[in-house]
N, C-alpha and C positions, 0 to 999 in steps of 0.2 A: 592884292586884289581889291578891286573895288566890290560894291554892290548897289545897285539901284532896284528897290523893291516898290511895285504901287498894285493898289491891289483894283480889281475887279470895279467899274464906274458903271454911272448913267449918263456922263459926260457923252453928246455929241462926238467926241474926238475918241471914243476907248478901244472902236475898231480899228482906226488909225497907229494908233498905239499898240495894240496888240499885233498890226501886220509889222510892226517896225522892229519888237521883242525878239521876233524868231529868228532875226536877223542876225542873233547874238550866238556863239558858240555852246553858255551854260548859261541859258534860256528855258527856267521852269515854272510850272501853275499848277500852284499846291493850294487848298484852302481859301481858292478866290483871290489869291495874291501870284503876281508875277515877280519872277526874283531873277536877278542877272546877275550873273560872277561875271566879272569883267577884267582881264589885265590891259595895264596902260598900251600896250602892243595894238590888241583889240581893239581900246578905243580910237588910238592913232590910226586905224587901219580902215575903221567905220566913220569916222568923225561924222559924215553926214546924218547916217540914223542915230546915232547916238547923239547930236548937237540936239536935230528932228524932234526924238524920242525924251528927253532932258526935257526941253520946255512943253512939251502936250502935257505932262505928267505933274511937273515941278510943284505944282498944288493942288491936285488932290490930296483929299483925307486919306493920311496913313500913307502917302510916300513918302520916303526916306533915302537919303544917299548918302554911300557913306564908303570906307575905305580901314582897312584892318581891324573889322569889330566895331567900328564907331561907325554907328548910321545917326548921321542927324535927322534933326524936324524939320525945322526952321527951315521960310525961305531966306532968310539972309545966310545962313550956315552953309544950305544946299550951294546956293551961288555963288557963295564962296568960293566954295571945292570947284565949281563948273567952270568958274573964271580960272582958277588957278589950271587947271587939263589947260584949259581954251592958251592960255598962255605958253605953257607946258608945247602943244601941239603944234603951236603959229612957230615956236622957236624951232624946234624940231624939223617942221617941214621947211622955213629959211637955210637951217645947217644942211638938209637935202639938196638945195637947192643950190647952196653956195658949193657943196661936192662936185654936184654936176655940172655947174659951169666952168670947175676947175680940171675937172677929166672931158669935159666934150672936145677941147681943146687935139687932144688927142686923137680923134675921132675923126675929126676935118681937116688937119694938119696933113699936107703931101706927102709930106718929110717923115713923119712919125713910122713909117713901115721899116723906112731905111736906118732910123734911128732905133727901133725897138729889134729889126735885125742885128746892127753893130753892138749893141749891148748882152744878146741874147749869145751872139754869135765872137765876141770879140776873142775868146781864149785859142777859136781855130784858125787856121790860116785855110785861105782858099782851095791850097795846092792838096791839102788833107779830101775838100770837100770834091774837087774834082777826083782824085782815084778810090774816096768811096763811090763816086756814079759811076765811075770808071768797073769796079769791080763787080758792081751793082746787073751792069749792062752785060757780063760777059759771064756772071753767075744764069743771067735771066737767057741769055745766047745758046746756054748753054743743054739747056733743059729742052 
């Protein structure tokens, strides 16, 4: 779990910032500090408030980011960690990205109905599937 804690501003931007916070699943304001438990999931899922919310904050006095226990100070530390998501995220959504243009294929393919039939369907022979409708029709005739 991550965490990104900044507490209470006079900062122009802390309205800003605080509509961005509740945007977060474990999202609380304790003591004039805002605290976010954050998993990589989350962030992956929010990138935009959380990208957003990272830089309005990233210096104020007494924010901190940080990940299993360890919250930094520093802005070089914090950016560290932001670039490393930011990298983390871009790769992420590429391997997204490379899945789905490897299954869309599938999708648009004429052939892939006939072909996900013959695979689905290769163990029966037809002659089986006509006298189940066969039986089918003459259960339902019946009633």
């Amino acid at each position: 779990m991550f965490l990104l804690k900044f507490r209470k501003s006079k900062s122009k931007y802390y309205a800003e910032a605080e509509k961005l916070a509740v945007n977060f699943d474990e999202h609380c304001f304790e003591n004039n500090t805002h605290m976010i438990d954050l998993s990589l999931k989350e962030i992956f899922e929010k990138w935009d408030f959380f990208n957003l919310l990272f830089w309005k904050v990233v210096d104020w006095k007494g924010t901190s980011f940080g990940y299993e226990e360890f919250n930094v100070q520093s802005h070089s530390d914090k950016t560290r960690l932001f670039y490393a998501l930011q990298w983390a995220h871009s790769t992420w959504i590429n391997m997204s990205e490379d899945y789905l243009k490897n299954i869309a294929p599938a999708y648009y393919d004429e052939n892939f109905t006939s072909y996900a039939k013959a695979i689905v369907m290769k163990d029966y022979e037809l002659s089986d599937f006509e006298s189940l409708i066969e039986k089918a029709l003459k259960l339902h005739g019946e009633r």
